[in-house]
N, C-alpha and C positions, 0 to 999 in steps of 0.2 A: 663551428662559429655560433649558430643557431644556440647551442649549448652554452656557450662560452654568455652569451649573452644574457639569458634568460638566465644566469646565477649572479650575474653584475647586475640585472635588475633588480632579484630578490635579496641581495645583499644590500643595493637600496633602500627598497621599502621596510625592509626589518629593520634596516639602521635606524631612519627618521618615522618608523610606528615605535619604537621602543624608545625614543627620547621624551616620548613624553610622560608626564607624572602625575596621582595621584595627590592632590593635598589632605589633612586629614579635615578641610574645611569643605572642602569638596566633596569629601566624601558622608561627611556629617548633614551637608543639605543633601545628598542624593537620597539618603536611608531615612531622611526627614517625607522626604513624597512618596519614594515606593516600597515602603512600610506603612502609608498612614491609612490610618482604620476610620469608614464615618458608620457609625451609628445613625440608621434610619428606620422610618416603619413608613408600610405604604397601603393605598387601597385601591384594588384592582377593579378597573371598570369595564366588564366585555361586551364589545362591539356586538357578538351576535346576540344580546338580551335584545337587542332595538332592532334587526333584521323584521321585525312579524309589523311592525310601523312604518315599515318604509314603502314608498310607491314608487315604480320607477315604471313613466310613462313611454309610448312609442317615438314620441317627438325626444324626448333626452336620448332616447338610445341611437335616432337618428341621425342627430347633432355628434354627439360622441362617435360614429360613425364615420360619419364626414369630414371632422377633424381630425383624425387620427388614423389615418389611413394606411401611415407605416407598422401601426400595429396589428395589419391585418394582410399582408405581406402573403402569397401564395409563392415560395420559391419556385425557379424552375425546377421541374421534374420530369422523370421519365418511370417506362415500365420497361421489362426486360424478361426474352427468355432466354433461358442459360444451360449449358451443359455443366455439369463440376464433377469431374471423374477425378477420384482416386485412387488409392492404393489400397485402401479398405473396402471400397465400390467391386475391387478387381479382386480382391480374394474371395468374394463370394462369390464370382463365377468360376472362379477355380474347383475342375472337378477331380476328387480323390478317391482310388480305388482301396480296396483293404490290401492289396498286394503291394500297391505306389505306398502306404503309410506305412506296411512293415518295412518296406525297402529303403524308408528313409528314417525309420527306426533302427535299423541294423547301421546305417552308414552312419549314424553321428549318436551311436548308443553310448560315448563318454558324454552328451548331453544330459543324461536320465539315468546317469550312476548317482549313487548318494553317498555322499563322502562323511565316513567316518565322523562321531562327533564324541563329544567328552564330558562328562559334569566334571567343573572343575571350582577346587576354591584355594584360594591364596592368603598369605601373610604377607601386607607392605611395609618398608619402613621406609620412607619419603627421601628422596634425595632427586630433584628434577637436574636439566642441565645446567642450569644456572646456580649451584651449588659448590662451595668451597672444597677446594682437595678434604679438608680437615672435615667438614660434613659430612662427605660421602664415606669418608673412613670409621667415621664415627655410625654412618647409617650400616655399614660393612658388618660392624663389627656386633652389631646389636642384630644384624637379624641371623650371625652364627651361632649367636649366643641364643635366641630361639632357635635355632634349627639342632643344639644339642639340648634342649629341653625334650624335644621331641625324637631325637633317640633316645633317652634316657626312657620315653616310654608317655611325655605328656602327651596330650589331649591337643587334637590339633586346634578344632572348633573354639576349646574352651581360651588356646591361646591369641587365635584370631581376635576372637573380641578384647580380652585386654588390650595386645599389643600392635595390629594390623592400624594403620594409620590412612586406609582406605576406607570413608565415614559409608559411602554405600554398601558396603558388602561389611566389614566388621562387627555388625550390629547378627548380621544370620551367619555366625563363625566362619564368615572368608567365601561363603557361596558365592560363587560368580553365575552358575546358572549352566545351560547347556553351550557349547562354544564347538563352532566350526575352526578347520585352521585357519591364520591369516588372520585370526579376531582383534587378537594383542601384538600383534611384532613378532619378526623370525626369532630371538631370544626365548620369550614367553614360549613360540609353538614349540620351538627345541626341546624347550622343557617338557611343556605337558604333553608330548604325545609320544613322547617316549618311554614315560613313565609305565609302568603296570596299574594295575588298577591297585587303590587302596596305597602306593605309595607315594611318596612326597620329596620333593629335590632338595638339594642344596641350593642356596642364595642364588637365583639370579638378578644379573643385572639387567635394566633397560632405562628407557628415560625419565621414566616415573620413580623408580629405585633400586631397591633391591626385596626379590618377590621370593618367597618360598610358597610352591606350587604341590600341589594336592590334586591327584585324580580320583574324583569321589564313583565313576560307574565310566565304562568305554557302550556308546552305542556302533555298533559295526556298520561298518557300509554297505554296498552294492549296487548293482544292477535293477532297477526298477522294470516288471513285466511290464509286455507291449500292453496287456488288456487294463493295467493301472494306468498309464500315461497316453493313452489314445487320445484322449482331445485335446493335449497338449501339443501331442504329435503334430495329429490334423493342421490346427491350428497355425503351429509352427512352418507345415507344409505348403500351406495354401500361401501363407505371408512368402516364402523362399518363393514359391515359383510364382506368385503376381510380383514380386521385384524381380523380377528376370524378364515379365513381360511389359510392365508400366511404360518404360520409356519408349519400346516400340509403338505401343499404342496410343501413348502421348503423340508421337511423331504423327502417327498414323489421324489422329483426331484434328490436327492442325492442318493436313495435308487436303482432308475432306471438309474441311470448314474454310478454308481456302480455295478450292476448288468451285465450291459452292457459296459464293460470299453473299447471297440475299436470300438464305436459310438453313436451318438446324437439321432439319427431317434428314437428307441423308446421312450424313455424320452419326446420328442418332441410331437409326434403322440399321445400318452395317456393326456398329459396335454394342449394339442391344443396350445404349444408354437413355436414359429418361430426357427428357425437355422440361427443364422448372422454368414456373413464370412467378416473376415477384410482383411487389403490392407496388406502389407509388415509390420511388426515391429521390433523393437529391442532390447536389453535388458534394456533401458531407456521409453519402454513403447510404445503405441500407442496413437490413439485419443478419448475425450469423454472419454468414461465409461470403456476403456483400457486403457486410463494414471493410471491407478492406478499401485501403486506398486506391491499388489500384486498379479495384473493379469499378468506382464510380469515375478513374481517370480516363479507361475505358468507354465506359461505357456515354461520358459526353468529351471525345476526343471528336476532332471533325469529321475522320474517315468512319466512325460507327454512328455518329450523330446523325451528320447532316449528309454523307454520301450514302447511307443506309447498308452498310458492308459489316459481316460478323468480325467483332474483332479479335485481332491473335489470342493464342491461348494466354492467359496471364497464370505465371506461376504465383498462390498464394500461402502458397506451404509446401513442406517437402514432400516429396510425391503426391502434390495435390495444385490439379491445373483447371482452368475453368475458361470455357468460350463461351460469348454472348453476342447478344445483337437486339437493340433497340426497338419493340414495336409498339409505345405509344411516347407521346412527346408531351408536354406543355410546358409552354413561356412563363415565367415570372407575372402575378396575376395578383390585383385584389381581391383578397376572398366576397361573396358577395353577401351582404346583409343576412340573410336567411341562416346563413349556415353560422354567424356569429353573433344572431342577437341574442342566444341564450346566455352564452358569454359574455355580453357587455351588459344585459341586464343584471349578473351576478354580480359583476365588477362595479356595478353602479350603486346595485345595493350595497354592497359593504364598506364602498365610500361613505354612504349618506349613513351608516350604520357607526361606522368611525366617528362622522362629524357630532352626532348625537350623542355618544361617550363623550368625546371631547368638551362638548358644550355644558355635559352633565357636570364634568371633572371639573372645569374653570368654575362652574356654581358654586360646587362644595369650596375647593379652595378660596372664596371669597369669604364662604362662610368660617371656614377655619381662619384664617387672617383675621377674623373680627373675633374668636377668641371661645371657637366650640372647639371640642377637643374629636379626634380622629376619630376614636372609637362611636361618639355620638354619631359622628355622620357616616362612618358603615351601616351603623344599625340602622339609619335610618332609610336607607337603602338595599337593607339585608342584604349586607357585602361583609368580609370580615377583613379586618386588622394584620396583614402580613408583618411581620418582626423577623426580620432574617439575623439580625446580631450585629456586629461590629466586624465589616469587610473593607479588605483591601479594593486596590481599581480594579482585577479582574477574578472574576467569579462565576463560575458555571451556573449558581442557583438561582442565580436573578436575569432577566433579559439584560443585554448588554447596554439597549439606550439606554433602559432604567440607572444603570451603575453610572456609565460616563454623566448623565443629568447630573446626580447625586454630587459626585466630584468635581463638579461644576460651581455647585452651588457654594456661597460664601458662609464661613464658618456665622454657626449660632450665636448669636449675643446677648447676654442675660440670660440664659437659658432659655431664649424664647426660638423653635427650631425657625431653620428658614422651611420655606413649602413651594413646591410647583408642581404644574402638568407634564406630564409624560406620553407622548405619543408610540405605542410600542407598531412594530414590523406586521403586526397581525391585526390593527384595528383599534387594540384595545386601547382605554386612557389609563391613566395612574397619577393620581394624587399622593406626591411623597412629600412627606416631614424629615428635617435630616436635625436629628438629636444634640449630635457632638462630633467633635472632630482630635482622634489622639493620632498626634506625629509620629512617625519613628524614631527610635533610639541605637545609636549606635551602638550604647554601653549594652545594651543586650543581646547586640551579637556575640557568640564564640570567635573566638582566636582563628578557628578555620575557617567559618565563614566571612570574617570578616577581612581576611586573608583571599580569600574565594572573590570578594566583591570587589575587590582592590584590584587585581589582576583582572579581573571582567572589565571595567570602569578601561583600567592603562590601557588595555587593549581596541577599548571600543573608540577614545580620544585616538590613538597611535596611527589608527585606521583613519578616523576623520583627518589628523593635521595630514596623512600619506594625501591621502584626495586635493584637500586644498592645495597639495605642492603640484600636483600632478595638475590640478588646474590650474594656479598660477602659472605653469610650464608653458600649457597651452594657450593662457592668454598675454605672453610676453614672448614667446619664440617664433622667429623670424622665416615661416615654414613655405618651402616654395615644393608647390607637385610637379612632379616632369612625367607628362603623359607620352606615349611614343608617338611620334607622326604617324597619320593615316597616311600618308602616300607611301613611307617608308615602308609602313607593313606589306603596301602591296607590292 
């Protein structure tokens, strides 16, 4: 039913997104605004020239202190020591003898065989699944017709590259490289690994086409010595048997962190694990292996918080579990002045460093209004002349108020540019002149593109009228909730 529904819905909402239409009037103002290009030039005025003029006294920083108190917010926090035992932790106690490593050398020595490999190169002739009967018979037939050039006595390399339809390898005569089995498909290994060395198959098939295969050299397999693969061994050894012991000892660490619920020492001292203590955290978590969630859910739950109890192991990854327990606290707090007048003194300055660009910026632009040209007034402030070109609304090379300003601004008249200030995200000001203004044109879209824009547009309206039905739904239907009775429940 659940099913049944969700496809009457979406047969819905396709029906009435897809009734609606594209005009080519519509579409001719759309590619009018976001195509249109404004040519501007601008003069960049940085806030930190004016930092070395600014004074910011202990009474402003005071004030700014006193007022703004939420931005000085000391969350609550805690400190924590913690056990984090893992499965990596436990293989390094794991001790291995040279008898224990050959003995688990012998017992899974098809681990540390080396299987057979091939240099192999091929001839493709293209036919995927998706290919007509009359295709593949045609790709069938073309690559017999190489596979008798090459009895005849050709050159296999040399026919790879004319005719192998495989662009990575036909360029170095059909070399594939060294290849285990299993690389290409049971079809392909059939082939090449049965072949002799230096010989070459008849057409196989697979789902790429039809491959004629070449074994250029057989590397042999074997048995790799114990004294070559020893620290793999090891390795291998110590991971098998700390997964055999992890979960006992997991048990085992909760059963002692439990038992002793107002410390770590024992738990610790019996399984030879460390006690970490972290820095400050807060209920968004710490660093490493305490960003977890829920080690900070932990660690301010009420029974480790406020009853002072180590809390259960938290699993935070697979074989990796961690016990903690809470030994310093603080409340949610104002930081206190000292520790943030360095910071609101810098915040201070760069305001008043801001307003001084700003004030500089609104000068020039008066003076440009009464009829100095741009470039006079960079120089006169040894600033230079930015010319970025004729841009769309969004653009990587310009800060982005800068752009949105620009497009803001009312097209030029008499060619006389409009001009305004520009407050940017970092301080600075910006004095920009906007040149000209060219619209978009449909006529210079392509056929696909403009095909492309048409379908984007139907779909983005299809989706809006979908919503508007969906809310007129909602605010015309007659909708009653039936909660269940509380007395019923109980």
């Amino acid at each position: 039913e659940q099913v049944r529904q969700s496809l009457v819905s979406t047969q819905l909402a396709n029906a009435i997104s897809s009734s609606d239409f594209v005009t080519p009037a519509l579409l001719k103002r759309y590619v009018r605004l976001a195509e249109q290009r404004r040519d501007f030039s601008y003069v960049q005025i940085k806030a930190a020239d004016y930092l070395a003029g600014v004074k910011v006294d202990e009474a402003d920083i005071k004030a700014w202190y006193d007022s703004h108190p939420r931005d000085f917010i000391q969350p609550e926090r805690v400190k924590i020591d913690y056990i984090d035992f893992d499965l990596a932790s436990l293989q390094g106690q794991v001790k291995a003898s040279e008898d224990e490593l050959k003995d688990y050398y012998e017992q899974n020595i098809e681990k540390y065989n080396r299987p057979e490999k091939r240099r192999i190169s091929h001839i493709l002739i293209s036919a995927d699944k998706g290919a007509s009967a009359a295709d593949k018979a045609k790709a069938k037939q073309q690559a017999e017709e190489i596979h008798k050039q090459l009895l005849a006595g050709a050159d296999f390399a040399e026919l790879a590259r004319q005719h192998s339809q495989d662009a990575g390898s036909a360029p170095a005569g059909g070399d594939l490289g060294i290849l285990e089995p299993g690389t290409l498909g049971n079809a392909f290994d059939e082939a090449a690994f049965e072949l002799k060395e230096g010989e070459y198959s008849a057409p196989v098939e697979t789902e790429f086409g039809y491959h004629i295969v070449k074994v250029d050299k057989i590397i042999p397999g074997g048995s790799a010595s114990f004294d070559s693969v020893k620290n793999k061994v090891e390795a291998e050894y110590r991971k098998a048997r700390a997964e055999k012991q992890f979960y006992d000892k997991a048990e085992r660490l909760t059963e002692l962190t439990y038992q002793n619920a107002d410390t770590l020492e024992p738990a610790a001292e019996e399984m030879g694990l460390e006690i970490k203590h972290s820095d400050w955290m807060g209920r968004d978590g710490g660093k490493g292996v305490l960003a977890s969630p829920k080690v900070s859910g932990a660690a301010f739950s009420e029974d480790v918080l406020t009853e002072g109890n180590n809390s259960e192991a938290i699993e935070i990854g697979p074989e990796h579990v961690l016990v903690l327990r809470v030994v310093e606290h603080e409340e949610q707090t104002v930081k206190p002045l000292d520790e943030v007048k360095s910071a609101i003194r810098n915040q201070l300055a760069a305001r008043q460093a801001a307003e001084k660009a700003r004030q500089s910026a609104e000068k020039l632009l008066q003076e440009l209004r009464s009829g100095r040209s741009l470039s006079e007034l960079a120089s006169s402030i040894k600033a230079e002349v930015k010319v970025p070109g004729a841009l769309k609304r969004i653009d990587p090379r310009v800060p982005k108020e800068l752009l949105d300003k620009v497009f803001e601004l009312p097209r030029p008249v008499a060619d006389k540019p409009r001009s305004e200030v520009v407050s940017l995200a970092n301080g600075d000001a910006v004095l920009v002149a906007l040149h000209s203004v060219s619209d978009g044109d449909v006529a210079n879209l392509s056929d696909t593109e403009r095909k492309q824009l048409t379908a984007a547009l139907r779909r983005e309206y299809g989706e809006k009228l979908f919503d508007d039905y969906v809310q007129w739904l909602r605010d015309t239907a007659d909708i009653a909730i039936n909660l269940p009775d509380s007395a019923g429940d109980e």
